[in-house]
N, C-alpha and C positions, 0 to 999 in steps of 0.2 A: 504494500500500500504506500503511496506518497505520499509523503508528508507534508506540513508545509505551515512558517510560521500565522500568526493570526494575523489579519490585512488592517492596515489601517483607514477606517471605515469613520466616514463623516457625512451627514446628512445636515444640507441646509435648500432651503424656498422660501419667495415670496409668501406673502401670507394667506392663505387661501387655495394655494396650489399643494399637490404632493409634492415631496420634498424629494430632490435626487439623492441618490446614493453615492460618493465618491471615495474613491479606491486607489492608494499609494502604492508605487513598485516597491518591492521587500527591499532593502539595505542588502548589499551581497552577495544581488542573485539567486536568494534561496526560492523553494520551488513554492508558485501561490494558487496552484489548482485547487485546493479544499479552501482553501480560505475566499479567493472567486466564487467556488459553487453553493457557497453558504453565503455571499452575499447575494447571490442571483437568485435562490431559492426564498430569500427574505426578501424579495419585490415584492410590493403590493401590485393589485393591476393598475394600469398606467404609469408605475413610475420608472424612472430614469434610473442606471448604473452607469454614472459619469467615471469612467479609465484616466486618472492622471497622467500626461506625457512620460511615457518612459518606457525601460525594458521589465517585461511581467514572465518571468519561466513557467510552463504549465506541462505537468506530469501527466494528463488524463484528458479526458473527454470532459470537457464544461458543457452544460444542459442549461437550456434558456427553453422555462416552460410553464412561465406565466402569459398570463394573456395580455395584451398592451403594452408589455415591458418594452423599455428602450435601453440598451445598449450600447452605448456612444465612448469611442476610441480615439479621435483623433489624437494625434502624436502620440499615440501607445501601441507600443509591437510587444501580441504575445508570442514566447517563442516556444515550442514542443519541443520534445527530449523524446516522443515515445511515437515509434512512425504508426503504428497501428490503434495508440489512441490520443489521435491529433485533432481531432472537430469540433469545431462550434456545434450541438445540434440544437439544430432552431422550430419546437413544437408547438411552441405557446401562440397560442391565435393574433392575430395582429400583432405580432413581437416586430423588432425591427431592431438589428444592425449596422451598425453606420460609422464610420471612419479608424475602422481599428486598421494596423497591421499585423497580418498571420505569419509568422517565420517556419515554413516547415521543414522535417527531415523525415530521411529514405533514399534509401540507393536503390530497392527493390521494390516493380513495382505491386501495390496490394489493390483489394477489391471491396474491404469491408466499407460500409458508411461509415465506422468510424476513424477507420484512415485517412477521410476526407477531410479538408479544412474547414467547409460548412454545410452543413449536411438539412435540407430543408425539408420539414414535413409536417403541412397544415396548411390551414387558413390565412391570406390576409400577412403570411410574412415579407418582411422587404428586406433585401442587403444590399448597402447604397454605401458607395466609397470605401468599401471593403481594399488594403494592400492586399494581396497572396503573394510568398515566394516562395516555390517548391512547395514538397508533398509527394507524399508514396503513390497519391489515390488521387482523384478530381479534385478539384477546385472549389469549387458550387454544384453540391448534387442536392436536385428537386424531384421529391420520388412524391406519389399521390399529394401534391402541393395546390391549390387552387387559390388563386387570386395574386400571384404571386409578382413581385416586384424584381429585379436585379438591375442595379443602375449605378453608372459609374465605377464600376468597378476596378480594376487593376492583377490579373492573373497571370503568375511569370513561370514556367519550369516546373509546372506538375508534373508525376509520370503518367498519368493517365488523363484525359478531356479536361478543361480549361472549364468547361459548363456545361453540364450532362444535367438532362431533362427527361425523366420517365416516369413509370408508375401511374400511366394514368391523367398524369398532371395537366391542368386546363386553366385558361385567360394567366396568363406567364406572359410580362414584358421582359425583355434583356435587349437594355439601351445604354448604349453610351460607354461600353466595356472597352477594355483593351486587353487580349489574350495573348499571349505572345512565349513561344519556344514549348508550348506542352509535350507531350511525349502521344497526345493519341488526339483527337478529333479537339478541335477548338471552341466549337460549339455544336453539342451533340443532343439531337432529340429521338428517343427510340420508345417503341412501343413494341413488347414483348406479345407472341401470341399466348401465352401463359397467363399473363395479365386479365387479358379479357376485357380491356376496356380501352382505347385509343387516347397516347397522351395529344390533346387539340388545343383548339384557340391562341397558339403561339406567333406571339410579335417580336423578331429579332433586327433592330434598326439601328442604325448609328454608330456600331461598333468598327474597332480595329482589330482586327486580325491577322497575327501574320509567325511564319517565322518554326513552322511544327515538324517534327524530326518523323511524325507517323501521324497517320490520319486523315482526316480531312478540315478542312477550314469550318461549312457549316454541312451538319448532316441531319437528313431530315428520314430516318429510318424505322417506319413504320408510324403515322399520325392522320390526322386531321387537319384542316384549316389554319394553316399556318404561312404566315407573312415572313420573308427575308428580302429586306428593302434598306438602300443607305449605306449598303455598308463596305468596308475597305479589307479587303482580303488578299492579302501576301505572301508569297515565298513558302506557299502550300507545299512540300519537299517531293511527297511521294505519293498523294490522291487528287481526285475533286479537289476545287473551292468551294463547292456548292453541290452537295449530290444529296439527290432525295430517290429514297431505292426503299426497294423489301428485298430481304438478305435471308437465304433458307438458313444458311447455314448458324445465325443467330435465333432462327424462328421468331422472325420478327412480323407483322403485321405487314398488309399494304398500306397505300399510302394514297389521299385523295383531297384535293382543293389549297393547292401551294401558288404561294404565290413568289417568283424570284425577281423583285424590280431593281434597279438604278444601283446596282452595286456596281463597285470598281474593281478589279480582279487583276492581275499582275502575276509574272513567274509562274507559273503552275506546274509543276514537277519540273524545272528548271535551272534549280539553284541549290544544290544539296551542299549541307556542311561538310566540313572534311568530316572523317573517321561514320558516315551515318551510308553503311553500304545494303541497304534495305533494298527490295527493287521496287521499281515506280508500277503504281496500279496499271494505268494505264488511261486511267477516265481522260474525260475531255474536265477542261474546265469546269463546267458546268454539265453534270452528268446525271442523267434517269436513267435506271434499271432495274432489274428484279430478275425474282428468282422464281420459283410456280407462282407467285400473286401478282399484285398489278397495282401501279402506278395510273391513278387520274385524275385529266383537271389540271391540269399546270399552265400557269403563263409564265411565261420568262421574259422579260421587257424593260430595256430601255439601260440594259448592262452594258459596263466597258471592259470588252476583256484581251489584256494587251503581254505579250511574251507567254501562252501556252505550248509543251512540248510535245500534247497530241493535237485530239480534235478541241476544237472551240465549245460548242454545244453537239451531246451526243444522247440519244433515247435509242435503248435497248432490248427489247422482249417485250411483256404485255406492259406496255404504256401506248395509253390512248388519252385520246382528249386534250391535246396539246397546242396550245397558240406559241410561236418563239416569235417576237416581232419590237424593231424598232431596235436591237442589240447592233453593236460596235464592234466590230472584232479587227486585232490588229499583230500580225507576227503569230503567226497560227503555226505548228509543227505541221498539223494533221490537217484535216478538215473542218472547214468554219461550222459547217453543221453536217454532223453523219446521224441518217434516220436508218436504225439494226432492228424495228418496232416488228413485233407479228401481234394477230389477234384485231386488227384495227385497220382503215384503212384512209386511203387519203384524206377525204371528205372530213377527217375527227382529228388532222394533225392542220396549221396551218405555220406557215413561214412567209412574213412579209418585213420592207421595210429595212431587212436588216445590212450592214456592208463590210465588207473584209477589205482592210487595207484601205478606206474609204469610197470603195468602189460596192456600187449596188448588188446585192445576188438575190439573185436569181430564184426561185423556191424550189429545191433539189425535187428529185423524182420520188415519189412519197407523199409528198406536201403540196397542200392547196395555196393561194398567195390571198385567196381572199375567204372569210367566213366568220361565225361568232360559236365562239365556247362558254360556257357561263361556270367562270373563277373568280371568287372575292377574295379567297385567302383569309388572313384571323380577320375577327372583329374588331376594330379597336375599341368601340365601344364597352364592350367588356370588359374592358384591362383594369388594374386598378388605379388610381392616382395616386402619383407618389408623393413621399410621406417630407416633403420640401422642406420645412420649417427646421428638420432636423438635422439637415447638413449646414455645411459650413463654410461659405463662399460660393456655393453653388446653387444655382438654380435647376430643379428637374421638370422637364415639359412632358406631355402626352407625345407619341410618333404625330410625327408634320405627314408622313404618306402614308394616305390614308388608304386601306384595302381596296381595294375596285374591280372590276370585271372587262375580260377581255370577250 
């Protein structure tokens, strides 16, 4: 068991308000996980756990699992000693996270939740201006989470996904992130067929991306209604920047009403680190596929996608239902657009608008150049409004691109 001296613990507020809780780093680096989980466990609902600037060592897994509870870190790095009990886990209904740094460690990578750095599961949680650096395990895992928040965030050198999204989970914003060097998918949304319930309503906008030794940039692998739009996706090593597939071999779900807009795409299996001798998938930048199930419903519109080492956009097996149109493509390996589709036939794929190298194409043979598919992609109306008042120098908005139909 770890030990750990007793925290120094002060409580002051306006008059009328609950009173925060505020918490000093031990003198010495001693370890202050028990003394953390005893004040977090003495939250009332609503009230604050204000982190003093400093360094806080933590032996264990801290649990935040009141309801309302705030959280609040700025200039405070916890750092873990223990790879496989490293996580914030975040259960309390409306709890919210916001400006800590996480330091973790691991050389090997793990799989438990509690290997993760924050591990979300409930209602109405938010983590906004969270640091990460390293971790055995994900970053930000949201497993049966609904109403969920991730904004601002900062995720460096996990071994596993940067922001993995399953379990079911639905109306999940993730804005305004920066992911960068993870060890598996950047930002990963997957729906198990075990599950039995499709993780949907996901809005992924605004984010940075780049720089992942295995993976893919954004994966949309087994879902629903789900928006990836705005965002800047880089130096993908060895997959996709963007693939949305059902994968037998994970027994993962199909996958139906995605929306891919105005992202910026660059390098795509292009630019490998030295010592990362992995081999490259082979997808096109922006890649549909599957395995016995099926892919439908996609728009992909209005993407810039420039230095890809195969195809540009590429649909493979049962994917139907496809508009690609108004896309950029420039310095292509492969093919600006390769249609591999069975099960579907022209009339349900369309290609317009789009140009390689700035020159117009043409709609390959397969594809119609004119027609309507009916894609909104997430709701945004659903999402939740983020939790603003409690960051610090920053402002958080709703997505500006708003889901629509092609």
């Amino acid at each position: 068991m770890t030990g750990s001296p007793r925290a120094s613990v002060r409580a002051f507020a306006a008059v009328g308000a609950t009173a925060d809780v505020s918490v000093q780093p031990a003198p010495g680096g001693a370890d202050q996980a028990d003394s953390l989980q005893a004040a977090l466990d003495n939250l009332q609902a609503g009230q604050r756990l204000v982190l003093a600037p400093g360094t806080y060592v933590v032996g264990h897994v801290l649990a935040v699992r009141g309801e309302q509870v705030v959280v609040s870190g700025y200039g405070a790095t916890l750092v873990a000693t223990n790879p496989d009990e490293q996580a914030i886990m975040m259960t309390g209904a409306n709890s919210t996270l916001v400006g800590v740094t996480l330091t973790g460690i691991g050389t090997q990578r793990l799989e438990s939740a509690t290997s993760t750095k924050v591990a979300v599961d409930g209602q109405g949680i938010q983590v906004l201006d969270v640091n990460i650096n390293g971790g055995a395990s994900v970053g930000i895992f949201v497993s049966r989470g609904s109403s969920i928040a991730l904004v601002g965030n900062k995720v460096h050198g996990t071994l596993a996904d940067g922001i993995h999204i399953t379990g079911g989970s639905r109306d999940v914003l993730v804005q305004d992130n920066a992911v960068t060097a993870t060890g598996d998918d950047m930002v990963g949304i997957v729906s198990y067929q075990r599950d039995g319930v499709l993780s949907q309503n996901i809005y992924v906008s605004g984010n940075y991306l780049a720089g992942n030794a295995w993976g893919r940039g954004v994966a949309i692998v087994g879902g629903a209604d789900v928006t990836v739009a705005g965002n800047r996706i880089e130096g993908v090593q060895k997959a996709a920047a963007v693939l949305v597939a059902q994968e037998d071999g994970y027994r993962t779900a199909s996958v139906t009403n995605v929306l891919v807009a105005n992202n910026i795409i660059s390098d795509d299996q292009n630019a490998t680190q030295p010592g990362n001798d992995r081999p490259a998938a082979g997808h096109a930048a922006i890649d549909i596929n599957t395995g016995s199930g099926a892919v439908t419903q996609v728009l992909v519109t209005g993407n810039q996608v420039t230095r890809a080492r195969f195809d540009g956009f590429r649909a493979m097996n049962n994917v139907c239902g496809v508009r690609v149109s108004g896309n950029r493509f420039a310095a292509i390996g492969g093919l600006a657009l390769s249609l591999q589709y069975r099960n579907c036939t022209a009339t349900q794929f369309i290609c317009d608008a789009n140009t390689l190298d700035g020159v117009s194409l043409a709609a390959p043979p397969g594809c119609s150049s004119a027609g309507t598919i009916p894609i909104s992609g997430a709701d945004a109306g659903r999402l939740p409004p983020v939790r603003t008042s409690l960051r610090q120098g920053l402002q958080a908005s709703m997505p500006a691109c708003q889901a629509r139909s092609g």
